[in-house]
ROLO-603778 format. One record per residue (C-alpha): residue number from 1; z negated, x, y. Coordinates in steps of 0.25 Angstrom, whole numbers, padded with zeros to 4 digits, always signed. Each point is the difference from the previous one (the first is absolute). Example, Ala and Ser with C-alpha at 12.3 -4.5 7.8 and 13.67 -1.06 7.14 Angstrom:
2
(atom 1; (-0031; +0049; -0018))
(atom 2; (+0002; +0006; +0014))
This chain:
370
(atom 1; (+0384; -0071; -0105))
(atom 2; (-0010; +0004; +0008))
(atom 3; (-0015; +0004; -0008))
(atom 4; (-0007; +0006; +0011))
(atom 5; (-0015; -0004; -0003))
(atom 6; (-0005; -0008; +0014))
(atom 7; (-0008; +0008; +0009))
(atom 8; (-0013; -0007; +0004))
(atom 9; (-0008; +0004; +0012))
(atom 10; (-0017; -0001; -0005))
(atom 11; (-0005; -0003; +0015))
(atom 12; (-0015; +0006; -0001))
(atom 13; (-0014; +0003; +0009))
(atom 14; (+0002; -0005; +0015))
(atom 15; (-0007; -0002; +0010))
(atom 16; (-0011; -0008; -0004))
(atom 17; (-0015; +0000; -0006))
(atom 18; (+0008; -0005; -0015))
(atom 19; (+0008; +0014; +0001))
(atom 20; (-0008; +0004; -0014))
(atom 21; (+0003; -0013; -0006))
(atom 22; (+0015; +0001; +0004))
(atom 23; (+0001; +0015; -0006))
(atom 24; (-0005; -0005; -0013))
(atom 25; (+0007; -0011; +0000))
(atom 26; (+0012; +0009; +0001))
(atom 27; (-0005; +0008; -0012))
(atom 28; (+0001; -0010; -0008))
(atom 29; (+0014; -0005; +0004))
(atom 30; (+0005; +0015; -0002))
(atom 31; (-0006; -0001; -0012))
(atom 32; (+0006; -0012; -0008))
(atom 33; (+0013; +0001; +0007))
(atom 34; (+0013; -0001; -0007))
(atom 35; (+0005; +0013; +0001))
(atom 36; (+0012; -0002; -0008))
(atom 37; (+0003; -0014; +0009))
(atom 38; (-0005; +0005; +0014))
(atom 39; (-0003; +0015; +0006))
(atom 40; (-0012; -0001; +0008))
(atom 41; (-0001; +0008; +0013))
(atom 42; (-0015; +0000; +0007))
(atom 43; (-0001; -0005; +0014))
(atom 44; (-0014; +0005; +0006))
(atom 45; (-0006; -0004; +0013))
(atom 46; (-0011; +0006; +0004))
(atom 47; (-0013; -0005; +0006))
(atom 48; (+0008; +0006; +0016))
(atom 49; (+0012; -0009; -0006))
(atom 50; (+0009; +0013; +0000))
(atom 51; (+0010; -0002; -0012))
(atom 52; (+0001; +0011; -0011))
(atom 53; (+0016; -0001; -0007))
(atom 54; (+0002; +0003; -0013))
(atom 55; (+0008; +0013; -0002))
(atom 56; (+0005; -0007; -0014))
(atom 57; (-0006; -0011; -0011))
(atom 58; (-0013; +0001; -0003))
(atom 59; (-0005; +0009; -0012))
(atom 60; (-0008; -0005; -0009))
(atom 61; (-0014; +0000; +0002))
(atom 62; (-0005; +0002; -0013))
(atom 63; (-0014; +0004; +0001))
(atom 64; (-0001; +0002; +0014))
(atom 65; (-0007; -0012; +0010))
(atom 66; (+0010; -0004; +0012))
(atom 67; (-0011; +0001; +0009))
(atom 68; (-0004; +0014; -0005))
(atom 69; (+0015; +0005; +0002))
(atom 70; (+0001; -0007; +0015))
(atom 71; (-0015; +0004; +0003))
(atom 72; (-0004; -0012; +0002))
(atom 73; (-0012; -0008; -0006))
(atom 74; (-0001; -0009; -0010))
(atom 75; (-0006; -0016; +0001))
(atom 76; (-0013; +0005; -0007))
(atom 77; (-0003; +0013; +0009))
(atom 78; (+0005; -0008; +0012))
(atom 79; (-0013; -0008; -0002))
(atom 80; (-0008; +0009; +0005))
(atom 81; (+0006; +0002; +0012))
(atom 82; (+0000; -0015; +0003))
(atom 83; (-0016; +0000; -0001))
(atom 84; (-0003; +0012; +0009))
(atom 85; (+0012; -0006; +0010))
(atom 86; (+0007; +0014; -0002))
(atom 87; (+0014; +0001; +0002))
(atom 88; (+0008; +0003; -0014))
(atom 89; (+0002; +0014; -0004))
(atom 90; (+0015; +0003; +0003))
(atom 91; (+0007; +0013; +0003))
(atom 92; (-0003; +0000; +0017))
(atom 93; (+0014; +0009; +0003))
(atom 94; (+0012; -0007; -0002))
(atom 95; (+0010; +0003; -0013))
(atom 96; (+0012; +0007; +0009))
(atom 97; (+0009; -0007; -0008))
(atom 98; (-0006; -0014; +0005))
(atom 99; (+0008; -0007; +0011))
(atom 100; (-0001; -0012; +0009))
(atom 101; (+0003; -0013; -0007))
(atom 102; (+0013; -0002; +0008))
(atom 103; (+0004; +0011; -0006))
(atom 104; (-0002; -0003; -0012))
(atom 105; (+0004; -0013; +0000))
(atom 106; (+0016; +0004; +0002))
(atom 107; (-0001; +0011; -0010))
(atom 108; (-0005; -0009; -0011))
(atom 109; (+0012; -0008; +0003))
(atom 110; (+0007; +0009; -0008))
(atom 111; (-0010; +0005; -0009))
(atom 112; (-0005; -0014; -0009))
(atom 113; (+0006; -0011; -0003))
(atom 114; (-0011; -0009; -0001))
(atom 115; (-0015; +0002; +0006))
(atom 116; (-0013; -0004; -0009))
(atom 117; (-0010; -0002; +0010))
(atom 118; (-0014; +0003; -0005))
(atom 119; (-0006; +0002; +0013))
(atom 120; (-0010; -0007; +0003))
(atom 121; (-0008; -0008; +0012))
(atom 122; (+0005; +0002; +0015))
(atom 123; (+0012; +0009; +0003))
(atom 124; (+0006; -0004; -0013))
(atom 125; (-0003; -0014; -0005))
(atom 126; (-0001; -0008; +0012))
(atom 127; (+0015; +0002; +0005))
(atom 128; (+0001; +0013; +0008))
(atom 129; (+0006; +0007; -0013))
(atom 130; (+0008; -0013; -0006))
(atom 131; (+0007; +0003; +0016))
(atom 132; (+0002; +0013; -0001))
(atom 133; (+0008; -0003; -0014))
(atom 134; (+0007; -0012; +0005))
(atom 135; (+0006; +0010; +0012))
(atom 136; (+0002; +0010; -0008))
(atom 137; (+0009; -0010; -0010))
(atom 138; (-0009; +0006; -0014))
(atom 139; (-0003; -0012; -0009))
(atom 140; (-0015; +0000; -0004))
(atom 141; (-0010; -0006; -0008))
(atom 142; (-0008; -0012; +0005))
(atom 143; (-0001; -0008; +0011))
(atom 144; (+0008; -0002; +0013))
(atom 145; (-0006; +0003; +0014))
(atom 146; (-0006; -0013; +0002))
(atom 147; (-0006; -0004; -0012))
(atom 148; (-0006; +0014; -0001))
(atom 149; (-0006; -0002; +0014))
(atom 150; (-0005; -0011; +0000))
(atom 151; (-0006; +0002; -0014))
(atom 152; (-0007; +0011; +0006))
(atom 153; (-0006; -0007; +0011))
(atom 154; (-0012; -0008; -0008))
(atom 155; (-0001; -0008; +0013))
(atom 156; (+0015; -0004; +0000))
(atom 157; (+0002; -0001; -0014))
(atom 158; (-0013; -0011; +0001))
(atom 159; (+0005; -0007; +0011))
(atom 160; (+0016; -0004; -0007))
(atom 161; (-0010; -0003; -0012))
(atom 162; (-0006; -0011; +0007))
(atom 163; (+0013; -0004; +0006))
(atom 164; (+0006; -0002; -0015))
(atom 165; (-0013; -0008; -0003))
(atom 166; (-0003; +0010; -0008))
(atom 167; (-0016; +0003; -0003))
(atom 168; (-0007; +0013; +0007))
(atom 169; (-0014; +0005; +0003))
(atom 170; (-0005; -0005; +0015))
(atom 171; (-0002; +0012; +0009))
(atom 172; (+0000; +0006; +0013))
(atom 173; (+0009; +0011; +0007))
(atom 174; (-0004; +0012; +0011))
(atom 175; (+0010; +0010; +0008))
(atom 176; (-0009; +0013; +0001))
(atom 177; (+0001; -0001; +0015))
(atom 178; (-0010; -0014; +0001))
(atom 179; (-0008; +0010; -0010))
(atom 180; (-0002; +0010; +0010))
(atom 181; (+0000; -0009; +0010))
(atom 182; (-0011; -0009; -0005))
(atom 183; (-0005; +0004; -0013))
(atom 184; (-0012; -0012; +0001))
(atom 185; (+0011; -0011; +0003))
(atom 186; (+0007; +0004; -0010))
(atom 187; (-0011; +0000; -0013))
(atom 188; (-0006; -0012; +0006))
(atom 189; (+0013; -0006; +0000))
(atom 190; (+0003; +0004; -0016))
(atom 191; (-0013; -0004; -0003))
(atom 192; (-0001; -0014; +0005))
(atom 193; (+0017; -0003; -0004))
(atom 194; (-0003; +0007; -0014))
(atom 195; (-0014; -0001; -0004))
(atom 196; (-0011; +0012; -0005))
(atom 197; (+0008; +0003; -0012))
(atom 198; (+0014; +0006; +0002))
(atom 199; (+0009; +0009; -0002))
(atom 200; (+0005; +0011; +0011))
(atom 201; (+0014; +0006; -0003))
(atom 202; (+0011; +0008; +0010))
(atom 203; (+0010; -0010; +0001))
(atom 204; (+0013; +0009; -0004))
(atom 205; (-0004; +0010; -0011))
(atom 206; (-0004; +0001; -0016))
(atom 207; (-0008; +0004; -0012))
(atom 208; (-0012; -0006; +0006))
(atom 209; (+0000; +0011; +0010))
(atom 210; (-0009; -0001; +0012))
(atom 211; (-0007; -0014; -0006))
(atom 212; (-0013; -0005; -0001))
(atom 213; (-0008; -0013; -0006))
(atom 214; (-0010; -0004; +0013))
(atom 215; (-0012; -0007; -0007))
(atom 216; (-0008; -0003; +0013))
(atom 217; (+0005; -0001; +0014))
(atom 218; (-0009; +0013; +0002))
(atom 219; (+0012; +0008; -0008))
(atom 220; (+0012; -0006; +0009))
(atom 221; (-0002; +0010; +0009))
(atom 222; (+0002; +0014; -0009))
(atom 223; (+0010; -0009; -0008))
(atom 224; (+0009; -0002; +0013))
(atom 225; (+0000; +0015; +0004))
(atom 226; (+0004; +0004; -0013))
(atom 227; (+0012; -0007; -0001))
(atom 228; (+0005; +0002; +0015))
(atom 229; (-0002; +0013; -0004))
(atom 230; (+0011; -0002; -0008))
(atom 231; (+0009; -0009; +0008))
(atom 232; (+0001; -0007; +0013))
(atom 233; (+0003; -0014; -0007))
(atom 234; (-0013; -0005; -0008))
(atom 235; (-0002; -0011; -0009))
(atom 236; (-0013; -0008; -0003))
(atom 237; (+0000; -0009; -0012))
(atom 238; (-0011; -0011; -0004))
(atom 239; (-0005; +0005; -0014))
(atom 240; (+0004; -0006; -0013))
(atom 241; (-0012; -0002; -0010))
(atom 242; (+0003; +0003; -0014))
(atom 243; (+0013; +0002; +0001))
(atom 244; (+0008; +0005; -0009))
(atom 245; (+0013; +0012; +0004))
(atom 246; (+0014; -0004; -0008))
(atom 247; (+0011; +0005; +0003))
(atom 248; (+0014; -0002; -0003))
(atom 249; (+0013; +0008; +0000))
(atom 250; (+0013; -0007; +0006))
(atom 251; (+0013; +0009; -0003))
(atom 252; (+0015; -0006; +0004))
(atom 253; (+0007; -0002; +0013))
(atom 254; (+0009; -0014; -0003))
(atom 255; (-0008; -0005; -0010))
(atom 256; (-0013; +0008; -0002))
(atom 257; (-0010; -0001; -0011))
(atom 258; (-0014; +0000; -0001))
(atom 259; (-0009; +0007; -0009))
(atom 260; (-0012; -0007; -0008))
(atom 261; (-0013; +0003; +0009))
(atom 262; (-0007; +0012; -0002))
(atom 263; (-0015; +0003; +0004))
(atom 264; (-0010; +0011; +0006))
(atom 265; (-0015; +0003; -0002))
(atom 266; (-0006; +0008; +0009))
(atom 267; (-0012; +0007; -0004))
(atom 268; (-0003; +0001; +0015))
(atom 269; (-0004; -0012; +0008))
(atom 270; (+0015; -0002; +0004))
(atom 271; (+0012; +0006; -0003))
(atom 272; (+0002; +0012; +0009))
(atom 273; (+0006; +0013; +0001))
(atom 274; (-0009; +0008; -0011))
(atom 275; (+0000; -0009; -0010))
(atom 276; (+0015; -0003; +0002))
(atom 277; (+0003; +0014; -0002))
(atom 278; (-0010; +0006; -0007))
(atom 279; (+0002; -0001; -0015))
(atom 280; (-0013; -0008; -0008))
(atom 281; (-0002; -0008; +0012))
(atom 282; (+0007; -0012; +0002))
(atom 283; (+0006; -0007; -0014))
(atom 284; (+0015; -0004; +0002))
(atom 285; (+0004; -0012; -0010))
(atom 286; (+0015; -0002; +0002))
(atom 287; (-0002; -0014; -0008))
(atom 288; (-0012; -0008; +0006))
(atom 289; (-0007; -0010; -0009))
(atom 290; (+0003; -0012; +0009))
(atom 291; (+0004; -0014; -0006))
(atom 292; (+0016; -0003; +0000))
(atom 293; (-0002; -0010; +0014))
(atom 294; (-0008; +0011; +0006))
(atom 295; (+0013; +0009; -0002))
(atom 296; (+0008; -0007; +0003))
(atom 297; (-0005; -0004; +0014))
(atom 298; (-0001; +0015; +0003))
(atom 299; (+0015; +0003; -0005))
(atom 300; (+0004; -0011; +0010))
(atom 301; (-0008; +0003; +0013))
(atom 302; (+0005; +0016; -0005))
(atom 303; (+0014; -0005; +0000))
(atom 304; (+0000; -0010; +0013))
(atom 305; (-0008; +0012; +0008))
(atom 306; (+0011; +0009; -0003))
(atom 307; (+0010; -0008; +0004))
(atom 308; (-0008; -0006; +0012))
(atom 309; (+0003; +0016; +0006))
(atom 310; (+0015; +0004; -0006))
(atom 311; (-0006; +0010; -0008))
(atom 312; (+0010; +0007; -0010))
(atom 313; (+0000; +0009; -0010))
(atom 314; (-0016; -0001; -0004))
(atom 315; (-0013; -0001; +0005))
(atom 316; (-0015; -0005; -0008))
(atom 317; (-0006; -0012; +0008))
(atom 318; (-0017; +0001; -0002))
(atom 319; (-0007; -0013; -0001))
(atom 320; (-0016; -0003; +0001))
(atom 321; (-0003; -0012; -0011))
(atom 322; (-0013; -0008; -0001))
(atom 323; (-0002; -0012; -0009))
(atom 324; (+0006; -0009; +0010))
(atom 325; (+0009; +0007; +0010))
(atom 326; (+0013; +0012; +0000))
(atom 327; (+0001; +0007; +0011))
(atom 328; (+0011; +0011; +0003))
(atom 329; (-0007; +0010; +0005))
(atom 330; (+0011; +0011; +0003))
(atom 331; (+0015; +0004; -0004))
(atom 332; (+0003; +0017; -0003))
(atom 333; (+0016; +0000; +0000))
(atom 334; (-0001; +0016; -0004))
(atom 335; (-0011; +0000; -0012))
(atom 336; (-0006; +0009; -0003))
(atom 337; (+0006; +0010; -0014))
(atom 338; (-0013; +0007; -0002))
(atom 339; (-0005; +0002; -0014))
(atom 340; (-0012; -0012; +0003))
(atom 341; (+0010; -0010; +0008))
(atom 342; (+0001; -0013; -0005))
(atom 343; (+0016; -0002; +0004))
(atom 344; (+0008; +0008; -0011))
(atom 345; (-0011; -0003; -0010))
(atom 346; (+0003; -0018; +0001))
(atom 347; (+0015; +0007; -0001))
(atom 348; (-0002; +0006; -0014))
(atom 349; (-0006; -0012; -0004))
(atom 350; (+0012; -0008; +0005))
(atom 351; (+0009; +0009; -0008))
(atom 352; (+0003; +0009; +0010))
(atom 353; (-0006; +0015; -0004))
(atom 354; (-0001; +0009; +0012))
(atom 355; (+0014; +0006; +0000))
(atom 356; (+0006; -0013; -0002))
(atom 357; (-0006; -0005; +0012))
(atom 358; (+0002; +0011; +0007))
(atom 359; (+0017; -0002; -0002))
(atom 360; (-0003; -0015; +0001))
(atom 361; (-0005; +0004; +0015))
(atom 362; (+0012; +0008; +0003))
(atom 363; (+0009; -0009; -0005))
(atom 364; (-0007; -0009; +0011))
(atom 365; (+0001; +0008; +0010))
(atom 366; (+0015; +0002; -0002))
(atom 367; (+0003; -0016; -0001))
(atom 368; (-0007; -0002; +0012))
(atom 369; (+0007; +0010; +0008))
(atom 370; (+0015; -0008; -0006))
């Protein structure tokens, strides 16, 4: 009989502006992890995309942050660094142990059986990790290749939306190139197709990073800049008075089930990357108070959306809700774990406590790669 616990592989940081949000993320799967089931083994990636190996399962933490042992910052302290536009504070030489990802990839083969992806944004939930992982023959949590991709892809996901009848806000999309081309084109194009009020987003990245809400034509400009400086893809959408943000968690790969919608209050004008991350900032209700149709509605378009993209494993589709319309808004296939996200908290409330879920997911992963 064999009772060797299952080694999982905690994918966590990358190569994107979410690294601190995936390190905590990882934190808290570390943290609520069956040890007794599962023997976790961390998986980091730094900012460069080198790939640190575990020499063994990872110890405890204890009292200690992930982020303090990696050296990386937290979500909070990242902040500041996404005001002034400084890069994050990560150690500049390389960890000698760190190796390419290739590398890494066929060593891990034989290290995990099973990899829990927390890494969040591009280089790791839009595809290019879930390939890697499907080469290399290592089950993981989540969504497949395609689904994460074109989940990723705010203007993709949009348009197999509107294919499945399925209600989205109008927008409006720009390469970087016609930006540095003809930046005039290109605002009076957005502001004539969208209107004065809008909202300005990179078109493949999370956590509100790098948007902005435009009030007046006069802000399009500033608005543009700062999201290609975060991509070369950017995405305008018409603005949606009073709206309201719910959210629902889907979880299953056969036969999926959706959470009760949960909702956000943002103390800021919209819900973006300080107020998501910062603590006292944002309330995060994982049972909204919406009427039984309301509800629904949402668990239905949450549940069509996902199987609109193939998606597997789990994801939390966001709507935006007025009195008289639903609109999916966007689909995260890799959730964020953090102590303020909204995913494992609708979980809890469907019965699934934290390290429950976290089995449920590899247990997922591992009938998905059956």
């Amino acid at each position: 009989m064999n009772d060797r616990r299952l080694r999982v592989g905690i994918f966590a940081g990358g190569r994107s502006a979410e690294h601190e949000v995936s390190v905590a993320s990882a934190e808290s799967v570390l943290r609520a992890i069956d040890r007794s089931r599962f023997e976790p083994f961390l998986v980091y990636i730094d900012r460069e995309g080198r790939w640190l190996l575990p020499s063994g399962p990872a110890p405890e933490l204890g009292s200690r942050s992930l982020a303090g042992i990696l050296g990386a910052l937290t979500p909070a302290e990242e902040v500041e660094h996404l005001r002034s536009h400084h890069d994050a504070l990560l150690p500049v030489s390389a960890d000698p142990r760190a190796v390419a990802p290739p590398v890494a990839v066929r060593s891990l083969a034989d290290a995990i059986d099973v990899a829990f992806l927390v890494v969040h944004g591009p280089y790791g939930e839009d595809g290019t990790l879930q390939g890697f992982l499907e080469l290399a023959g290592i089950p993981y949590v989540g969504a497949g290749v395609l689904a994460s991709a074109i989940a990723m892809d705010k203007v993709v996901f949009k348009d197999l939306m509107r294919g499945h009848d399925l209600p989205v806000v109008e927008s409006v999309w720009f390469r970087r190139a016609a930006w540095e081309r003809q930046p005039a084109h290109v605002v009076r194009e957005a502001a004539e197709t969208i209107g004065d009020r809008a909202v300005v987003k990179p078109a493949r990245l999370g956590s509100s990073v790098g948007m902005s809400l435009v009030h007046t034509a006069d802000e399009l400009p500033d608005a543009l800049a700062e999201a290609f400086s975060h991509d070369s893809k950017v995405i305008v959408e018409r603005y949606v008075e009073n709206a309201r943000e719910l959210e629902c968690g889907v979880l299953g790969n056969d036969d999926p089930i959706v959470f009760e919608p949960g909702e956000v209050r943002s103390s800021h004008e919209f819900y973006d990357y300080e107020a998501k991350y910062v603590e006292g900032l944002a309330s995060v209700e994982p049972r909204a108070h919406v009427d039984a149709d309301l509800a629904a509605r949402l668990k239905e378009l949450s549940l069509a959306a996902y199987r609109a993209v193939d998606c597997a494993g789990l994801a939390r589709v966001d709507f935006l809700v007025t009195a008289h319309e639903a609109y999916i808004s966007e689909m995260n296939t890799l959730p964020g774990f953090t102590n303020t996200s909204m995913y494992p908290k609708q979980a809890e409330l469907a019965g699934l406590p934290f390290d429950t879920l976290i089995a449920r997911l590899i247990e997922l992963a591992q009938q998905r790669d059956r």
